[in-house]
Chimera marker file (.cmm) of the C-alpha trace (Angstrom):
<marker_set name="trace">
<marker id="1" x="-19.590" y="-4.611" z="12.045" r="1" g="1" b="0" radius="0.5"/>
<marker id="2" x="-18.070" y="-6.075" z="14.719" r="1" g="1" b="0" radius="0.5"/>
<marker id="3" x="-17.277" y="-9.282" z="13.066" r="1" g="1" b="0" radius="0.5"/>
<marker id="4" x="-15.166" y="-7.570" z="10.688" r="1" g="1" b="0" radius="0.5"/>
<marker id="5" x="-13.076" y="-6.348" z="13.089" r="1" g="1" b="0" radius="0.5"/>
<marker id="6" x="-12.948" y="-9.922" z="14.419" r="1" g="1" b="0" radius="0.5"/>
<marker id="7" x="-11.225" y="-11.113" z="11.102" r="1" g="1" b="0" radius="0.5"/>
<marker id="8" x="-8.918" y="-8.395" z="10.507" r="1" g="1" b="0" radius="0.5"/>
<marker id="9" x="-5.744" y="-10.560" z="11.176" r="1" g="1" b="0" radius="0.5"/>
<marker id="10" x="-3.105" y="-9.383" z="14.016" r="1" g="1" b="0" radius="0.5"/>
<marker id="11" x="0.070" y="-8.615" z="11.524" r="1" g="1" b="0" radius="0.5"/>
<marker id="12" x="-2.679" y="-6.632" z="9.064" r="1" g="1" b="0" radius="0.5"/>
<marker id="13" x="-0.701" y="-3.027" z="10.106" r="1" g="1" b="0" radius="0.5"/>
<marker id="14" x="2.459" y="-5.056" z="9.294" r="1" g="1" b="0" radius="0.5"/>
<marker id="15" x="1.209" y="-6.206" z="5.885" r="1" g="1" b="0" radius="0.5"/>
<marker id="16" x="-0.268" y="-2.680" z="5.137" r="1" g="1" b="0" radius="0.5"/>
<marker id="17" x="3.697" y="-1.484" z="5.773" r="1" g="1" b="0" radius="0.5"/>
<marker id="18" x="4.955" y="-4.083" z="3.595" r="1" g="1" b="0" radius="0.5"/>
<marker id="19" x="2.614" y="-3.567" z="1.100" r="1" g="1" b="0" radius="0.5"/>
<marker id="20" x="3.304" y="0.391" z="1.076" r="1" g="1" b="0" radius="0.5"/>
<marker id="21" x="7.091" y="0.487" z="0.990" r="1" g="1" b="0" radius="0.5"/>
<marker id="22" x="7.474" y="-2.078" z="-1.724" r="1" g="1" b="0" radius="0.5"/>
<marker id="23" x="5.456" y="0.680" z="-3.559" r="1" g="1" b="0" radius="0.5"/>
<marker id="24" x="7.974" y="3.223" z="-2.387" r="1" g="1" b="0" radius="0.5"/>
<marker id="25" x="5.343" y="5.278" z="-1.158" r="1" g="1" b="0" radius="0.5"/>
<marker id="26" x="5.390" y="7.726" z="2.335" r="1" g="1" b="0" radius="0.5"/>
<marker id="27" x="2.181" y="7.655" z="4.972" r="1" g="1" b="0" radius="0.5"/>
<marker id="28" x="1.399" y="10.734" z="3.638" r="1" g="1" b="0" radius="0.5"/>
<marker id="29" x="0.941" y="9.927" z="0.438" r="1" g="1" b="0" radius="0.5"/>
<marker id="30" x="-0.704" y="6.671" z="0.909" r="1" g="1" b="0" radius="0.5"/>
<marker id="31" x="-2.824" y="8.474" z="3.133" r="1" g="1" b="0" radius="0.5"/>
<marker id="32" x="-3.737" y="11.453" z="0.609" r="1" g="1" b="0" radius="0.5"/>
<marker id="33" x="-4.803" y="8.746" z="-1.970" r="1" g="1" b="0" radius="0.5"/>
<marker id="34" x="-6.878" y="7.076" z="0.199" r="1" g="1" b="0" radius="0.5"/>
<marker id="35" x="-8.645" y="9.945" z="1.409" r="1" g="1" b="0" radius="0.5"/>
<marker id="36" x="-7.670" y="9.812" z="5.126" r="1" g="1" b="0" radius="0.5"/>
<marker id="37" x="-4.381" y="11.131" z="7.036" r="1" g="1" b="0" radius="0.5"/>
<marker id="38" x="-1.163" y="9.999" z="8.010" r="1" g="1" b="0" radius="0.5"/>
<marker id="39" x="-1.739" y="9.210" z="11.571" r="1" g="1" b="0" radius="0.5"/>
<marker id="40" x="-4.084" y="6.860" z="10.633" r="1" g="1" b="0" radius="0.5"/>
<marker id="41" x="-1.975" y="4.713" z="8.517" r="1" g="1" b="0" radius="0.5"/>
<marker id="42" x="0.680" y="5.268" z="11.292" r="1" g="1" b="0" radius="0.5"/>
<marker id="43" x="-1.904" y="3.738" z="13.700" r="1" g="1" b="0" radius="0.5"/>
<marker id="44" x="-2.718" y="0.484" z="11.900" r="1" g="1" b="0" radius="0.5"/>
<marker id="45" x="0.683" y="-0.099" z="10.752" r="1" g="1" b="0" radius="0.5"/>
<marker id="46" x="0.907" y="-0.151" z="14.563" r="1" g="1" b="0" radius="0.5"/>
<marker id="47" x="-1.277" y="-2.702" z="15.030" r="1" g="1" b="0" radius="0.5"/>
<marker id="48" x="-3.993" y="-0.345" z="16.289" r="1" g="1" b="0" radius="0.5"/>
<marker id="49" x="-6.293" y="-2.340" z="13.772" r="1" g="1" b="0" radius="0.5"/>
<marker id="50" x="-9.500" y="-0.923" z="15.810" r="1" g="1" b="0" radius="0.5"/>
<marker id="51" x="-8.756" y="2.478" z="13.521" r="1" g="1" b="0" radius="0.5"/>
<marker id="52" x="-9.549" y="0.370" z="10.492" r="1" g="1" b="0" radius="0.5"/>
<marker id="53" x="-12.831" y="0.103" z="8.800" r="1" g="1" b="0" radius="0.5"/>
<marker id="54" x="-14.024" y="-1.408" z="5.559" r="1" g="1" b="0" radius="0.5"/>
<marker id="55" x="-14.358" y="1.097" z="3.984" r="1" g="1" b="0" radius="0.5"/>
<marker id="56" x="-11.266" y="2.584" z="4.624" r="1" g="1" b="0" radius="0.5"/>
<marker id="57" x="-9.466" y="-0.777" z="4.365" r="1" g="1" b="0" radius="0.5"/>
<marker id="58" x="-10.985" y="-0.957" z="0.268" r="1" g="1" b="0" radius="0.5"/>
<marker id="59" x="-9.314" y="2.744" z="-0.003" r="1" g="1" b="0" radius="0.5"/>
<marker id="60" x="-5.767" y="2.017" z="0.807" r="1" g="1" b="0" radius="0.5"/>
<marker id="61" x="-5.774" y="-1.450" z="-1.017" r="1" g="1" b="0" radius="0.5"/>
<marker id="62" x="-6.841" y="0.018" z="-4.616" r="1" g="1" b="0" radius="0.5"/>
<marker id="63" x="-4.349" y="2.384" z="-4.090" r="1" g="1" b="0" radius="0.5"/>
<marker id="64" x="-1.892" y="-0.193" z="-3.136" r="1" g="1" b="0" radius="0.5"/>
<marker id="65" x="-3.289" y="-2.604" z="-5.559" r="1" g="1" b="0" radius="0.5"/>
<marker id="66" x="-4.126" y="-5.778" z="-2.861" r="1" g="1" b="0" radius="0.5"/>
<marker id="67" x="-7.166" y="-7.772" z="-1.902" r="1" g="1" b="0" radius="0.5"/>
<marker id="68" x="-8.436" y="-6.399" z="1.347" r="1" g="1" b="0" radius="0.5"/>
<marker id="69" x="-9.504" y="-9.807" z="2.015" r="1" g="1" b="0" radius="0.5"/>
<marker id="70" x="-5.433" y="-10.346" z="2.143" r="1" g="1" b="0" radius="0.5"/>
<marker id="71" x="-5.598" y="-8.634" z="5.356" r="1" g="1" b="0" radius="0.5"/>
<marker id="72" x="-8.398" y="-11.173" z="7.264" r="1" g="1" b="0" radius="0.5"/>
<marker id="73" x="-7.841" y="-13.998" z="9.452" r="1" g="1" b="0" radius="0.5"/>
<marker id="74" x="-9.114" y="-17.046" z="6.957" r="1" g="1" b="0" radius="0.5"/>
<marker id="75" x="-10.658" y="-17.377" z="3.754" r="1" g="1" b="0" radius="0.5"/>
<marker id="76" x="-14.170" y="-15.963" z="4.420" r="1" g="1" b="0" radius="0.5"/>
<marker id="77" x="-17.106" y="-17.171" z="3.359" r="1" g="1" b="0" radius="0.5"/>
<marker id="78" x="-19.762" y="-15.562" z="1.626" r="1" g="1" b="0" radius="0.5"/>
<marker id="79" x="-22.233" y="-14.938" z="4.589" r="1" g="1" b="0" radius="0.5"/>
<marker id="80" x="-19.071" y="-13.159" z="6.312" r="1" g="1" b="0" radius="0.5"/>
<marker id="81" x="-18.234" y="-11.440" z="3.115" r="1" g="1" b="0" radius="0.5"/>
<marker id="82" x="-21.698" y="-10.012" z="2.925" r="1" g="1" b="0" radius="0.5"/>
<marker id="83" x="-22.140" y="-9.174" z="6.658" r="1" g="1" b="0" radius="0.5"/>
<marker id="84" x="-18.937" y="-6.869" z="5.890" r="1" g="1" b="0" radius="0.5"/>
<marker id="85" x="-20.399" y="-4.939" z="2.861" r="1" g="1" b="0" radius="0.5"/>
<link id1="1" id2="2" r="1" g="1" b="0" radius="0.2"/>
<link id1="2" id2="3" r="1" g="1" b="0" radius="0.2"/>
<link id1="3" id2="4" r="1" g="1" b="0" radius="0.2"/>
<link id1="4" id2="5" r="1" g="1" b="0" radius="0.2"/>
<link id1="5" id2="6" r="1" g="1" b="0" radius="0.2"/>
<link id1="6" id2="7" r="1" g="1" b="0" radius="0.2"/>
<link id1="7" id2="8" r="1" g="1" b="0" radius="0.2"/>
<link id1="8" id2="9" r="1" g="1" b="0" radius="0.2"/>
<link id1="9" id2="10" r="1" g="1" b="0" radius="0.2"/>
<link id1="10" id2="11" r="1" g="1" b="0" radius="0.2"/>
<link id1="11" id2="12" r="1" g="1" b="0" radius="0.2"/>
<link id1="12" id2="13" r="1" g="1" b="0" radius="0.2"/>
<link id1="13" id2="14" r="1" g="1" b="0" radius="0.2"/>
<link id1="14" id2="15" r="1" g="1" b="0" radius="0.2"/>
<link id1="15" id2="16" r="1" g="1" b="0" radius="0.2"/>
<link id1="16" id2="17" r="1" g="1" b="0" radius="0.2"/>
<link id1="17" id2="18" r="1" g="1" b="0" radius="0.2"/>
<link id1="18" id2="19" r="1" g="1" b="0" radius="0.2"/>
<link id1="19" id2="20" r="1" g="1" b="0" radius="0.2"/>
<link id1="20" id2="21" r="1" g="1" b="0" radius="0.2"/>
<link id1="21" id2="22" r="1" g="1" b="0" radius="0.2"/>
<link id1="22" id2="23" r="1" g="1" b="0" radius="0.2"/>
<link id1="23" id2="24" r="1" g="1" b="0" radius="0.2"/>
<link id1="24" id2="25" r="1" g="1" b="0" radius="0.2"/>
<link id1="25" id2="26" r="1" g="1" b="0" radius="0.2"/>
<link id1="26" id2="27" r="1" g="1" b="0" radius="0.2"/>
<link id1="27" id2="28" r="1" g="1" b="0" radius="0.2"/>
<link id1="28" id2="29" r="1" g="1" b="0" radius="0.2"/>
<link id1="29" id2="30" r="1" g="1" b="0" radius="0.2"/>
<link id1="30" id2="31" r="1" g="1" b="0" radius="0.2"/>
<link id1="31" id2="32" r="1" g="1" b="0" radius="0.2"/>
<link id1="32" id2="33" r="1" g="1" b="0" radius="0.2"/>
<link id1="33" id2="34" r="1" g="1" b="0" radius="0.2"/>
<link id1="34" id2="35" r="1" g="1" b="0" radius="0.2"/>
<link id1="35" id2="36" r="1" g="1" b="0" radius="0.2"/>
<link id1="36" id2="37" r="1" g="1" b="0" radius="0.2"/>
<link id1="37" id2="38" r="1" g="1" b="0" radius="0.2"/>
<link id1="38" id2="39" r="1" g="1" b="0" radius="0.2"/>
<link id1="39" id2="40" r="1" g="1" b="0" radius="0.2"/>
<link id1="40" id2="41" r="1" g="1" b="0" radius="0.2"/>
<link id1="41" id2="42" r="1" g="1" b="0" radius="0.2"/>
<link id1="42" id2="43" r="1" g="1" b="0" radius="0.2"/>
<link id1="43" id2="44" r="1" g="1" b="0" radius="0.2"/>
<link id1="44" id2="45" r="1" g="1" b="0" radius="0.2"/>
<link id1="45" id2="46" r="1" g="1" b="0" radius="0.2"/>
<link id1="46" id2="47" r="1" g="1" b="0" radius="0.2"/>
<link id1="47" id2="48" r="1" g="1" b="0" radius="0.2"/>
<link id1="48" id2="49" r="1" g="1" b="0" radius="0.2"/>
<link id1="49" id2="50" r="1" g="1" b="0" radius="0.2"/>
<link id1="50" id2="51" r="1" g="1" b="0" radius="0.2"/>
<link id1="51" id2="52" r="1" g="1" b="0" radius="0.2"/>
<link id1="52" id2="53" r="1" g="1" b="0" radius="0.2"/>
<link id1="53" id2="54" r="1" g="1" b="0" radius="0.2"/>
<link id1="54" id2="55" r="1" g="1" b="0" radius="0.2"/>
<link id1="55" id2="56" r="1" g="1" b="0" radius="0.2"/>
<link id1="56" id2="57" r="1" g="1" b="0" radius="0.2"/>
<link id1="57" id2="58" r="1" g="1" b="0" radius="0.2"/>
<link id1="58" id2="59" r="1" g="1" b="0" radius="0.2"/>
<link id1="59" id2="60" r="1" g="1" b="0" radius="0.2"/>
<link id1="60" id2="61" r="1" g="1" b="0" radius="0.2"/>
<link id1="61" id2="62" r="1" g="1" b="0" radius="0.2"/>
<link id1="62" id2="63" r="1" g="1" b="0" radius="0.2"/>
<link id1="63" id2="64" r="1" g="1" b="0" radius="0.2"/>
<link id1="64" id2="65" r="1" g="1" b="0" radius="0.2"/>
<link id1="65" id2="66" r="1" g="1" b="0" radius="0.2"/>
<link id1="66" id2="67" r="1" g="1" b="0" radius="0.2"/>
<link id1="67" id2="68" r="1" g="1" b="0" radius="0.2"/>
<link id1="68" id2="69" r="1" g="1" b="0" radius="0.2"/>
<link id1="69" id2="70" r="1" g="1" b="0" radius="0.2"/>
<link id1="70" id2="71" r="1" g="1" b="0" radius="0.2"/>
<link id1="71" id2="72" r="1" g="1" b="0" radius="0.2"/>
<link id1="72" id2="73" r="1" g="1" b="0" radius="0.2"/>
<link id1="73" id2="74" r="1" g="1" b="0" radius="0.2"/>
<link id1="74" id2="75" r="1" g="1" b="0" radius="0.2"/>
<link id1="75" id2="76" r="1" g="1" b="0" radius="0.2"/>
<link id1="76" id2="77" r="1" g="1" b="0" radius="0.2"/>
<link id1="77" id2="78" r="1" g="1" b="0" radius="0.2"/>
<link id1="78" id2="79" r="1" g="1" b="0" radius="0.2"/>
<link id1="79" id2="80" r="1" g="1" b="0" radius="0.2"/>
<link id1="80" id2="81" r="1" g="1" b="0" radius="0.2"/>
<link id1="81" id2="82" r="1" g="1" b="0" radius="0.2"/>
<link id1="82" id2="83" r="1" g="1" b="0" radius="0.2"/>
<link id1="83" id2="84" r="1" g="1" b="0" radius="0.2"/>
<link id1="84" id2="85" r="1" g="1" b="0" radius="0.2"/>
</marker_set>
């Protein structure tokens, strides 16, 4: 796991806020749809990227409609891909 958070890039919280307001869409009700609360968007759109796991990561991008791979470092490769899922 800790590779993952390794690859998360450093302006992921500021791509997740892009991302959301070009849908028009609050923290709240990004966070409703992906199952986890407000102050936890708030929080990675901070940059406090430490909050954000996989999981949570494929949440908020299906409801946004983005890769989650978007959000990483590099291209990964497929050992990196599977040591993430």
């Amino acid at each position: 796991m800790n590779l993952f958070y390794e690859l998360i890039s450093d302006n992921a919280g500021r791509k997740l806020k892009f991302e959301r307001k070009a849908w028009g869409m609050s923290r709240r009700k990004l966070a409703r749809l992906a199952y986890t609360d407000p102050e936890t968007i708030e929080y990675i759109e901070k940059g406090y990227v430490c909050m954000l796991d996989f999981d949570l990561l494929r949440k908020i991008c299906k409801v946004l409609q983005v890769s989650p791979f978007d959000f990483f470092n590099k291209q990964l490769t497929t050992e990196e891909i599977l040591a993430i899922v």
